[in-house]
C-alpha positions as CSV (number, residue, x, y, z in Angstrom):
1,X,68.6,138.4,92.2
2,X,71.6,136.8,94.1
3,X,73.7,138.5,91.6
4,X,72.0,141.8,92.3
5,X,72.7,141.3,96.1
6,X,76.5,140.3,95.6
7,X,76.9,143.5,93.7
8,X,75.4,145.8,96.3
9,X,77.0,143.7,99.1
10,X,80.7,144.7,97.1
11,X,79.5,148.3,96.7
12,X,79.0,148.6,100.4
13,X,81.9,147.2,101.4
14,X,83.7,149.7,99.6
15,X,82.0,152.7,100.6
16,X,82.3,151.7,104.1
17,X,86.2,150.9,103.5
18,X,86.3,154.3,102.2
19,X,84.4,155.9,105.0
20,X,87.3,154.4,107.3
21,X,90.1,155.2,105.0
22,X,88.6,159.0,105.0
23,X,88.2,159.6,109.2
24,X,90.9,160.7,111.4
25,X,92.3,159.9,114.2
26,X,92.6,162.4,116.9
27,X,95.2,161.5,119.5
28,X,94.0,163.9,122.6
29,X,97.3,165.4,124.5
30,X,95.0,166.7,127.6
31,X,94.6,165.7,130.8
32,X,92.1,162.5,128.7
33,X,95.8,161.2,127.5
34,X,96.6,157.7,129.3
35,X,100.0,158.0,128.2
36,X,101.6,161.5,127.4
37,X,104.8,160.0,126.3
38,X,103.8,157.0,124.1
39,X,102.0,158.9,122.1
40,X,104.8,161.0,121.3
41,X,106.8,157.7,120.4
42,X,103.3,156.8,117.9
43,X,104.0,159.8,116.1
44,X,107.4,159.4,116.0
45,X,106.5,155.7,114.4
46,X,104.2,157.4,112.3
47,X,106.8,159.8,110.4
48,X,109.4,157.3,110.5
49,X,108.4,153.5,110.2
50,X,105.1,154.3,108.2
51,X,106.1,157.4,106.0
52,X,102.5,158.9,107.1
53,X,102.6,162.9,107.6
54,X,101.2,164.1,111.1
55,X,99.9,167.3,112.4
56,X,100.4,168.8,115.6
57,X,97.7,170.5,116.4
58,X,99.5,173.7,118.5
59,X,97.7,174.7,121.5
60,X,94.4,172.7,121.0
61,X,94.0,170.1,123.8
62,X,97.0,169.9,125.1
63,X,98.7,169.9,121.8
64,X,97.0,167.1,120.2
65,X,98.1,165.0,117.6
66,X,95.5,164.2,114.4
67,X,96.6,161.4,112.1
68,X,95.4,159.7,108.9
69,X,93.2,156.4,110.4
70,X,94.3,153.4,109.4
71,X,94.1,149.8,111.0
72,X,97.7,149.6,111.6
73,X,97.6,153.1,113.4
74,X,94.6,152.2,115.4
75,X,96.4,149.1,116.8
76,X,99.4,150.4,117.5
77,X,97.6,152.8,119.6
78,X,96.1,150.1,121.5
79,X,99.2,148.2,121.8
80,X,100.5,151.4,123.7
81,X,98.3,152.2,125.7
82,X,97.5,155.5,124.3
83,X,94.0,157.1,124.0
84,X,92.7,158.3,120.6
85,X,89.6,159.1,119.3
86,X,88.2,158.5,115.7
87,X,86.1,161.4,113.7
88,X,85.5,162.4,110.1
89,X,86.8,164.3,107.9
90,X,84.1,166.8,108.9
91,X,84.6,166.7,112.8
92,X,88.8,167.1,112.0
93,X,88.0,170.6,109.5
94,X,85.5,172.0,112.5
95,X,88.8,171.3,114.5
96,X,90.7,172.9,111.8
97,X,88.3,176.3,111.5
98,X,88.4,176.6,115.9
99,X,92.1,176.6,115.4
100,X,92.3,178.9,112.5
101,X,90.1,181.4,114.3
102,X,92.5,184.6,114.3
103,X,91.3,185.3,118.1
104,X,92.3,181.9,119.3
105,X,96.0,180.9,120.4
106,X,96.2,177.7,118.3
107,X,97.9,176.6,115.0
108,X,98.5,173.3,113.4
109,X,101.8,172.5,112.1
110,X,102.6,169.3,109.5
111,X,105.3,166.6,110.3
112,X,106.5,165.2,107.5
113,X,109.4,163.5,108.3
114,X,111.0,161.9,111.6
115,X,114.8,163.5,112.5
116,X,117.8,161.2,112.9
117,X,118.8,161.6,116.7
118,X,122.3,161.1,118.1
119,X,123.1,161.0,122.0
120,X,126.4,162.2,123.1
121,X,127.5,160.3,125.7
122,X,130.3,157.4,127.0
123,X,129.5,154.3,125.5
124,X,130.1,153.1,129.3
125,X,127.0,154.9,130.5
126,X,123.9,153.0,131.5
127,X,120.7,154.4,130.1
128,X,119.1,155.1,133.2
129,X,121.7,157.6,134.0
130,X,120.2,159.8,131.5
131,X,116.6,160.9,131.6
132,X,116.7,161.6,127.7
133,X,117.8,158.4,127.0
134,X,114.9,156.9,129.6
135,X,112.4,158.5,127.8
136,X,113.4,157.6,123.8
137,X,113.7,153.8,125.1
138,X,109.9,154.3,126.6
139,X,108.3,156.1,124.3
140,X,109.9,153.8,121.6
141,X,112.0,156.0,119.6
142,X,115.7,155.0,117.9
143,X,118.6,156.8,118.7
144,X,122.3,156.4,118.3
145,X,124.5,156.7,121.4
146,X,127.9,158.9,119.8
147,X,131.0,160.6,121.4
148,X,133.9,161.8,120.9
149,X,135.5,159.4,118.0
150,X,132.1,160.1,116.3
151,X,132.4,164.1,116.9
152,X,135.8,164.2,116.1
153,X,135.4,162.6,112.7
154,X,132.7,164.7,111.2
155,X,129.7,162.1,112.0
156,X,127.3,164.7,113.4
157,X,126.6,165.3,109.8
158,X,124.6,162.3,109.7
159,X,122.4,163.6,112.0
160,X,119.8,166.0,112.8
161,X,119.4,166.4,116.5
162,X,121.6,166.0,119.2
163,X,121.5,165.3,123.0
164,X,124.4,166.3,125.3
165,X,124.4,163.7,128.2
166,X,125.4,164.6,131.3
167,X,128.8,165.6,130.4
168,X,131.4,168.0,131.8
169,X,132.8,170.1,128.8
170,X,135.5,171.9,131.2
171,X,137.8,168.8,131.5
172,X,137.0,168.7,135.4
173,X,135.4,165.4,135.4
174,X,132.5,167.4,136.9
175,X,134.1,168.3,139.8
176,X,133.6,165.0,141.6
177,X,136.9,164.7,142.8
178,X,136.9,166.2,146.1
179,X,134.5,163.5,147.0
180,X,134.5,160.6,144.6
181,X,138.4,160.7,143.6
182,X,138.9,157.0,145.2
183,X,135.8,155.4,143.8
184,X,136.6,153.0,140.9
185,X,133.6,154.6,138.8
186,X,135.3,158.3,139.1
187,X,138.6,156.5,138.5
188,X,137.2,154.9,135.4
189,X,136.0,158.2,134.0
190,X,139.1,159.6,134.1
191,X,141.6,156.8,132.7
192,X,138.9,156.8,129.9
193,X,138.6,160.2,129.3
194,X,142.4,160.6,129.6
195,X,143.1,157.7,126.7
196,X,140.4,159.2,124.6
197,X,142.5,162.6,124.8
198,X,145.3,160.8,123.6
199,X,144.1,158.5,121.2
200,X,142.8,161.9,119.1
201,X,146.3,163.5,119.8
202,X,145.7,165.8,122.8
203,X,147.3,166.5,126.1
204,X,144.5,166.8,128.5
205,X,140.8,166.2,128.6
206,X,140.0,169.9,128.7
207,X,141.8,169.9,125.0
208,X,139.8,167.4,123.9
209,X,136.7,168.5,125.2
210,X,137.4,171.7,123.6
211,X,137.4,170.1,120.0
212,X,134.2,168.8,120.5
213,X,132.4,171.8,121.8
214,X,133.1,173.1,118.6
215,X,132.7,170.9,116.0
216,X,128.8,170.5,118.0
217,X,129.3,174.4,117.7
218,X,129.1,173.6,113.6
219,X,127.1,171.3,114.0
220,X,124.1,174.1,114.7
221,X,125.9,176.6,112.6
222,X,125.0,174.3,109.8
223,X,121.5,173.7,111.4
224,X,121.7,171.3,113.8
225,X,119.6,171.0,117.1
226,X,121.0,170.7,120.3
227,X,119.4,169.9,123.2
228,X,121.1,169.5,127.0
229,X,120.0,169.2,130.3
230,X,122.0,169.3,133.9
231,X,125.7,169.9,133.6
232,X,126.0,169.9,129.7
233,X,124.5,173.4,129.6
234,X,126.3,175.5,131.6
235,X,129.8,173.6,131.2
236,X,129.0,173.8,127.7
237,X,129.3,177.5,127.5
238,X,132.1,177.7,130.1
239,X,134.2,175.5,127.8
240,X,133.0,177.8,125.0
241,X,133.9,181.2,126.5
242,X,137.2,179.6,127.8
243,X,138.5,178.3,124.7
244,X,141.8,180.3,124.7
245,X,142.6,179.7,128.5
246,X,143.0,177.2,131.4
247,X,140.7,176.9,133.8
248,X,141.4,173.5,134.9
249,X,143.9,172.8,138.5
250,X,146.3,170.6,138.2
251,X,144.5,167.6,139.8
252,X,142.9,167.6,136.4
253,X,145.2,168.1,133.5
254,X,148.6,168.2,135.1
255,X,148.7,172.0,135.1
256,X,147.8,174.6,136.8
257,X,144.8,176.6,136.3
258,X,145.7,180.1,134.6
259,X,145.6,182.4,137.7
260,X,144.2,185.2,135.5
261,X,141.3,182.9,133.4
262,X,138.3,184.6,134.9
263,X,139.3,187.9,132.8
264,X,140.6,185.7,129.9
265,X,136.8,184.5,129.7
266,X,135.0,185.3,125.6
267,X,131.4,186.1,126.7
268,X,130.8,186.1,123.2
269,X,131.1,182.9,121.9
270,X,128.6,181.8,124.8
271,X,125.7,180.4,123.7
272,X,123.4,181.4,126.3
273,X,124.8,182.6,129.2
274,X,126.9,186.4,130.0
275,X,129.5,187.9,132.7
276,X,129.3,184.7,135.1
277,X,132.3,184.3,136.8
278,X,133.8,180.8,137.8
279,X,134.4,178.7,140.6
280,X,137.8,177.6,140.3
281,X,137.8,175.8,143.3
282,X,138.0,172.2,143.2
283,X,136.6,171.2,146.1
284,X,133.2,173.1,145.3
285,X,131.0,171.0,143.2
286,X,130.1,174.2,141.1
287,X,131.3,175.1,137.7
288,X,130.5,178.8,137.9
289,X,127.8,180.8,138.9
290,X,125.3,180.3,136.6
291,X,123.5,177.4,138.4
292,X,121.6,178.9,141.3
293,X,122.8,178.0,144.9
294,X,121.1,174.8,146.1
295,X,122.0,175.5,149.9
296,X,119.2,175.4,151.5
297,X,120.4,178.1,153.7
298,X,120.4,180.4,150.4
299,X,117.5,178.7,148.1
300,X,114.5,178.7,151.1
301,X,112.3,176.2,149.1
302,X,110.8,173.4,149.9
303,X,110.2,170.4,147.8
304,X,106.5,171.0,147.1
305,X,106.9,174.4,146.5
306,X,110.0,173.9,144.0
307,X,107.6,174.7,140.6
308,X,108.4,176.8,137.3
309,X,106.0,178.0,134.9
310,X,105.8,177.5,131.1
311,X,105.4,181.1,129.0
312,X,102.3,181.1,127.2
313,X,103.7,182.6,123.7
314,X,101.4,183.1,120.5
315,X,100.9,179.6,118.4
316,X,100.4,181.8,115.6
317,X,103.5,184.7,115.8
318,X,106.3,182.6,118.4
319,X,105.8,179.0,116.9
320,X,108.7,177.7,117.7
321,X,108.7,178.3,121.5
322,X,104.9,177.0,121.2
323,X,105.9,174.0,119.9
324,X,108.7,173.8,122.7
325,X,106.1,174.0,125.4
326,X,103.0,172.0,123.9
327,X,101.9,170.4,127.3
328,X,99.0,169.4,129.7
329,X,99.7,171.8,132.3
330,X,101.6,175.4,132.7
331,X,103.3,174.6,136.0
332,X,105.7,171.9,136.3
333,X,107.5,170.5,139.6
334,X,111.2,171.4,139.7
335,X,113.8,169.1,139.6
336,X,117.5,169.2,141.0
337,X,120.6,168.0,139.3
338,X,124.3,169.3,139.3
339,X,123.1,172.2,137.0
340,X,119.5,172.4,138.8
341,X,118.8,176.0,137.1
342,X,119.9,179.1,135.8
343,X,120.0,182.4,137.3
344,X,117.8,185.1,135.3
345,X,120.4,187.7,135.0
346,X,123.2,185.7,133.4
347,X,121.0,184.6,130.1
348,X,121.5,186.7,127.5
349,X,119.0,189.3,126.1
350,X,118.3,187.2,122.4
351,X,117.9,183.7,124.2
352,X,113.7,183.1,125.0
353,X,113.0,182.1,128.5
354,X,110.6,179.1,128.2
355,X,109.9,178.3,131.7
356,X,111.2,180.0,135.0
357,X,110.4,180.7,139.1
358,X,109.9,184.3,138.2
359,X,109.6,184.5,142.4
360,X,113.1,182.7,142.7
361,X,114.4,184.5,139.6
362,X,115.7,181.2,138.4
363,X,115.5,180.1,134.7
364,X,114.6,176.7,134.0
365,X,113.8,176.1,130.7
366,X,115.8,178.1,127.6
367,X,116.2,178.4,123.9
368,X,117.9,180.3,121.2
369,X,119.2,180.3,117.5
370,X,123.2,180.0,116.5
371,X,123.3,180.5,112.8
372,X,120.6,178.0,110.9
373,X,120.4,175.7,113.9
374,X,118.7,176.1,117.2
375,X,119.7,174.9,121.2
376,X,117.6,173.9,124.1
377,X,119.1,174.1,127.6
378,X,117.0,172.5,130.0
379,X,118.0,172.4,133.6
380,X,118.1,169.5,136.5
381,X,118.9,165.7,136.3
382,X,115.6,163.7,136.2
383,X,112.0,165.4,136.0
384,X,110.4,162.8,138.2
385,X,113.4,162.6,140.9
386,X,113.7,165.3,142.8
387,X,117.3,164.9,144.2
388,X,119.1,162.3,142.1
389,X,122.1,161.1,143.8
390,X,124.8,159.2,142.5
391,X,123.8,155.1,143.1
392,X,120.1,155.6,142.9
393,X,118.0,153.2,140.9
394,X,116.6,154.6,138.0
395,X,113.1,156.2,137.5
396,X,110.4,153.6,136.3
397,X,108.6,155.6,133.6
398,X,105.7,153.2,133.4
399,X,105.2,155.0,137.0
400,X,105.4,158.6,135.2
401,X,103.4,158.0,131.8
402,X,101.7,161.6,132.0
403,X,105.1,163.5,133.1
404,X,104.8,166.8,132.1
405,X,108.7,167.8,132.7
406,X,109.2,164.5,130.1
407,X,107.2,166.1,127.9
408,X,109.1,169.1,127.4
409,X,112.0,166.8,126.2
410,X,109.7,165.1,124.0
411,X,108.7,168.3,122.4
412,X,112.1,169.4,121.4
413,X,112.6,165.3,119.8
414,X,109.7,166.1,117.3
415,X,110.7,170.1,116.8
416,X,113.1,169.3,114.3
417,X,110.5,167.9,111.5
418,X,108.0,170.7,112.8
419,X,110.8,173.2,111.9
420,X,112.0,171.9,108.9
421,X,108.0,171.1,107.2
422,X,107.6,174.5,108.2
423,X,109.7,176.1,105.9
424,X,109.0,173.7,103.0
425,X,105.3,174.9,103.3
């Protein structure tokens, strides 16, 4: 009889453990979600650490994450912070069916792997002056910090999606010097940028910034990802379409700028802007007239009012932009930087507005192809600082743990492996 009992007490334990092995867990990414930005760093964990496939389900909930439930998952989740929900196998193929339904905007997309991500940026930077960097070291996600000896060498091979920091690919030290030239920070830059130029054998900064803009041009032609925010995207393309002239002053790189560059400028190798025109003047902290004017004078908008909308686009037909704007919410709270946004009529006709003040006809949020690799350009400095000024302390994410404007930069981390599973499957 004991025997009997032992034997039926084993055989329940193992349907049971099989019961648990078999349910799901549904990590919600609605307005439910403690903790928006954790969870990305779970799944993130999840491809990565644990070698466990994830699916992102496209549209449903906020773009919800399901995983396989196991008791290492299900604390980690805890450990977080981050809400999840467990259900059976049953409860996850009703969810399957809803989003399969051909009249609803959902699809479900598998992760199977994690990308390697690189950040460009000065090895002298602290990581609060970057908000992409703020948000990999919150959510929990490894990154390598690269720049130029790393670009220059050939080691964006190594990786599969890259960040531009806040960098100023013209060789004007982002036009700080009219107002920063006798701080020891700004002085700093430039003695490091200038012995970088000449460790790697050229004669300015604009030179060498030129080199990198395009091997990281090679870097997508191959199939990289790109993704900038602030100043990297529109300096970016100015350093692309002036590759074959001078538009540095002399306060710069020793020479004058060429007085004729602004007719010298290759629209063509742009990557998503057309027919700007510069602003060669030093003492206007503008590279060109992409970025929209922030006078208040000219942009009549107060802060509360400063909002941009996400496109809704088809999870089914336009999946990559769907994945690009999985969030809780369709209208975000702008954000300023140096490059705060992007006026509508300089983006060219192939690149897909993601988000934009259709009323301001700014451009906030962009993205397009460049051979078998892709670029995000995502304007302003910091999505919970309004105005970030040079000195200010940096933004406590444990404050910001639902940030929908993080989000976005979250979305374009895991796009990569969403991409890639994609056309495996």
């Amino acid at each position: 009889m004991v025997r009997k009992s032992v034997v039926f007490i084993v055989c329940l334990i193992v349907i049971l453990s099989k019961s648990v092995l078999a349910s799901q867990l549904l990590i919600p990414m609605d307005e439910t979600q403690k903790n928006h930005l954790k969870a990305y760093g779970l799944s993130f964990w999840l491809l990565n650490a644990q070698q466990q496939e994830v699916e992102w389900l496209l549209n449903y909930r906020g773009g919800s994450f399901l995983i396989s439930n196991t008791v290492n998952t299900e604390r980690e989740c805890k450990i977080r912070g981050i809400s999840y929900e467990v259900i059976s196998e049953s409860q996850a193929e009703v969810i399957f069916k809803e989003i399969d339904d051909p009249a609803a905007n959902m699809n479900h997309i598998k992760l199977l792997n994690a990308p390697k991500i690189a950040v460009y940026s000065p090895k002298t930077k602290q990581p609060w002056d970057d908000a992409v960097t703020m948000v990999l070291t919150y959510a929990e996600i490894p990154y390598t910090v690269i720049f130029d000896d790393e670009v220059l060498s050939g080691k964006l091979v190594e990786y599969d999606w890259l960040h531009l920091h806040h960098e100023d690919f013209t060789g004007q030290f982002g036009k700080f010097w009219s107002s920063y030239a006798a701080a020891p920070w700004y002085q700093a830059e430039v003695a490091e940028g200038e012995s970088m130029a000449a460790k790697h054998g050229y004669g300015s900064v604009r030179e060498l910034k030129k080199a990198v803009v395009l091997k990281i041009r090679e870097f997508m032609l191959g199939g990289g990802f790109l993704f900038a925010m602030c100043s990297a995207t529109d300096s970016y393309d100015i350093a692309l379409a002036a590759a074959e002239t001078d538009i540095c002053e002399d306060m710069f790189d020793g020479t004058p700028a060429d007085p004729n560059a602004q007719n010298k400028l290759n629209f063509d190798d742009c990557l998503a802007f057309k027919n700007f025109r510069l602003e060669t003047n030093p003492y206007v902290y503008e590279f060109s007239n992409i970025d929209i004017n922030p006078d208040p004078r000219v942009r009549q908008v107060r802060e509360d009012d400063d909002l941009f909308t996400l496109f809704d686009f088809s999870a089914k037909w336009d999946i990559i932009p769907s994945i690009l704007c999985q969030n809780h919410t369709k209208t975000i709270k702008g954000f300023m930087g140096q490059t705060t946004a992007y006026k509508s009529n300089l983006i060219k006709s192939d690149v897909i507005v993601m988000g934009e003040n259709a009323l301001l006809e700014e451009a906030k949020y962009l993205h397009g192809e460049l051979g078998k690799g892709t670029f995000t350009f995502f304007g302003g400095h910091d999505p919970e600082d309004y105005q970030h000024l040079v000195g200010e302390p940096a933004t406590d994410l444990n404050l910001h743990p639902n940030s929908p404007g993080y989000r976005l930069i979250l979305n374009n981390i895991l796009f990569p492996s969403a991409k890639k599973s994609k056309q495996k499957t």
